[in-house]
Every structure is written in structure tokens, then in C-alpha cells.
Steps between C-alpha positions, in 0.01 A plus 500: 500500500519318837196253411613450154780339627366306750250394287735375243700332809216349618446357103827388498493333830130279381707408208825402669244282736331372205813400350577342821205309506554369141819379538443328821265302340646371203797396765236319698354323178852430375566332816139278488635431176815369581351292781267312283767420252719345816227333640396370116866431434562304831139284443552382154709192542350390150830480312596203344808303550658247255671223643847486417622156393735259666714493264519890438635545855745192450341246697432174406150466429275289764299196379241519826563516814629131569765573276578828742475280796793234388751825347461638905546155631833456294575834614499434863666189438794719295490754797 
């Protein structure tokens, strides 16, 4: 009866380590995983942006940049 058991302990104990084993490396492929996705994520700088308008923000919209040059001049001369 003695090496039944420890036979069937022994079989337990390959499959416990087995188990072990599988587990540990889905973790370590979830974790690769994850790391490309950051590192994919932080790289792709390919979005888009609109510009907002002027106006939408409630500025007064800028004719070129001699036009910005004499509004900060008469600003100064205000301050």
C-alpha cells in the first residue's frame, strides 16, 4: 500500500510542477505582451490633431504676423 501512495504522491507532485510551469509561462508571455503594447503605445505619435480656430477659442483672428507684431506693440504701449 506504501508505494501506491507514494506513487500517486509522486503523480501528483509532476502535475502540481507541471501546472506550475504552465502558469508561469503564460504570466511571463502576458507580461512580453503588455510590454510591447507600452512600448507600441508610447512610439506611435501618429495621431492627428486639428487645429482649433481663432475664433473658436475667442481670439481675434491674426492676419500674419505683422499684424501680431503692431497688436504687441500697442500692448506694451497700453502696459
Amino acid at each position: 500500500m506504501g508505494q501506491y501512495t507514494t506513487g500517486l504522491l509522486q503523480t501528483i507532485q509532476l502535475e502540481l510542477d507541471w501546472t506550475q510551469i504552465t502558469i508561469l509561462g503564460q504570466f511571463m508571455v502576458t507580461i512580453s505582451i503588455l510590454r510591447t503594447l507600452l512600448a507600441t503605445e508610447a512610439t506611435g505619435t501618429k495621431y492627428v490633431h486639428s487645429k482649433v480656430s481663432e475664433t473658436e477659442l475667442g481670439q481675434q483672428p491674426c492676419a500674419g504676423a505683422t499684424a501680431a507684431a503692431m497688436r504687441r506693440e500697442e500692448w506694451k504701449k497700453k502696459a
